[in-house]
C-alpha angles and dihedrals in degrees: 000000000000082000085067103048095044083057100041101236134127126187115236135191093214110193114223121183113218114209096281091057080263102161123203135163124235117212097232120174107203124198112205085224118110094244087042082209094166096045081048102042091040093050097057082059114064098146139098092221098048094053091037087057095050088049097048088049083055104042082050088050086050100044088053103046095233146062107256108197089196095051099037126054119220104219122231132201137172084275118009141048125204111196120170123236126184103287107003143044105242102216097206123180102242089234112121090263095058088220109206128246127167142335115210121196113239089243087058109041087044089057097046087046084058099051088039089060090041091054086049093059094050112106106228111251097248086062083229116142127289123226118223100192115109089222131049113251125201121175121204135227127236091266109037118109121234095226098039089058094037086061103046093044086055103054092042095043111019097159091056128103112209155165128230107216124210115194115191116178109227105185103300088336122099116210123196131190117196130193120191127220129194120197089334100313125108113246099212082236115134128187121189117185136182113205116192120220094275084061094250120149110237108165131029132174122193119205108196101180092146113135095016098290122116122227123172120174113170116199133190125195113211112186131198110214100180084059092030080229128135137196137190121232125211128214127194126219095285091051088250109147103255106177150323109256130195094035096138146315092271097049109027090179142020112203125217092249078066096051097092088047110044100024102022113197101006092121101047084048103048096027081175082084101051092074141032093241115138108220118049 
């Protein structure tokens, strides 16, 4: 545990009620430093599969004697980059300037990343659930108020990203509007969702407008239950059906110039898919 207190981190079960009085613990890895980067940079990653992969990359790195850019990822994430050197992991903010950090040796970061997955499999000592996801999410009722709980979520758990949920009933559909927060701030990123009455998601639409750009992709999700086999649908900017992405390795995508083609009268058959629009 020396590791930790070089770096200044320590790993918390931190309790959060949902409305319901429903309790569950996140995972949050806190790092005493103003800008808290490595709590930040350990708790968007909670799988096995996620921390495995960053210390094979190293260990590769390691084996080879030097830092590849076409073998190795850097990560990015809203406010930090981790790119790999020789030797080390540079921690930069992601503002234009790149401001540096930290660098933190291989030897070092491996053996943080394996505290940090042993914390994740410990069960909280009040044996109350765990979250998985790597973001607090509280969903409001019909009369809270967005500030009121952004600012109470802030000042109770300041370290936390999070997203505020709002859930509204249209006939047997379930529509949610989420609004995410980082460090407190709003990130100008919207997520809209449809869920039909089996509570499966059929329609998404993700708003970017952080740092003053505008970014708008609407999905649908058609799935086949006779073949148990799903598919996402693509819009362009009039909410005109674009293309099916995500078919196949060999065809990524099949445009809406194929449909007739490929999958001759869909379309005509299920007209929720021709346009973006939410309820069927």
């Amino acid at each position: 545990m020396q590791i930790l207190e070089k770096y200044k981190l320590f790993f918390v079960d931190r309790p959060f009620t949902f409305p319901g009085d429903k309790t569950v613990n996140m995972k949050t890895a806190i790092h005493r430093i103003d800008n808290d980067f490595l709590g930040y940079f350990l708790s968007r990653f909670k799988d096995d599969e996620s921390i495995d992969e960053m210390v094979s990359e190293i260990d590769f790195i390691i084996s080879e004697g030097f830092y590849d850019p076409d073998s190795c990822m850097e990560i990015y994430l809203d406010f930090l980059t981790m790119r790999y050197t020789d030797t080390s992991a540079l921690f930069e903010d992601i503002d234009p300037e790149q401001t540096h950090l930290q660098e933190i040796p291989f030897s070092d970061l491996k053996e943080i990343l394996f505290l940090w997955k042993g914390f994740l499999h410990t069960a909280p000592f009040d044996k109350a659930d765990v979250d998985k996801n790597t973001e607090f999410q509280y969903h409001m009722t019909e009369y809270e108020s967005e500030e009121e709980i952004v600012s109470a979520l802030i000042k109770t758990f300041h370290e936390v990203d999070f997203s505020l949920i709002r859930t509204e009933n249209i006939g047997r559909y379930r529509k949610e509007f989420s609004t995410a927060y980082s460090k407190g701030k709003n990130d100008e990123f919207y997520l809209t969702s449809l869920y039909d009455n089996n509570d499966r998601m059929i329609y998404e639409k993700e708003e970017n407008y952080f740092n003053g750009r505008s970014e708008v992709i609407i999905r649908k999700y058609y799935f086949d239950e006779q073949l148990q086999y799903s598919v996402e649908l693509l819009y362009d900017d009039h909410g005109e059906f674009s293309a099916i992405e995500h078919c196949n390795a060999d065809t990524p995508y099949i445009y809406a110039s194929e449909m007739d083609l490929i999958y001759p009268g869909f379309l005509s058959k299920n007209p929720y898919y021709k346009n973006s629009d939410i309820i069927p």
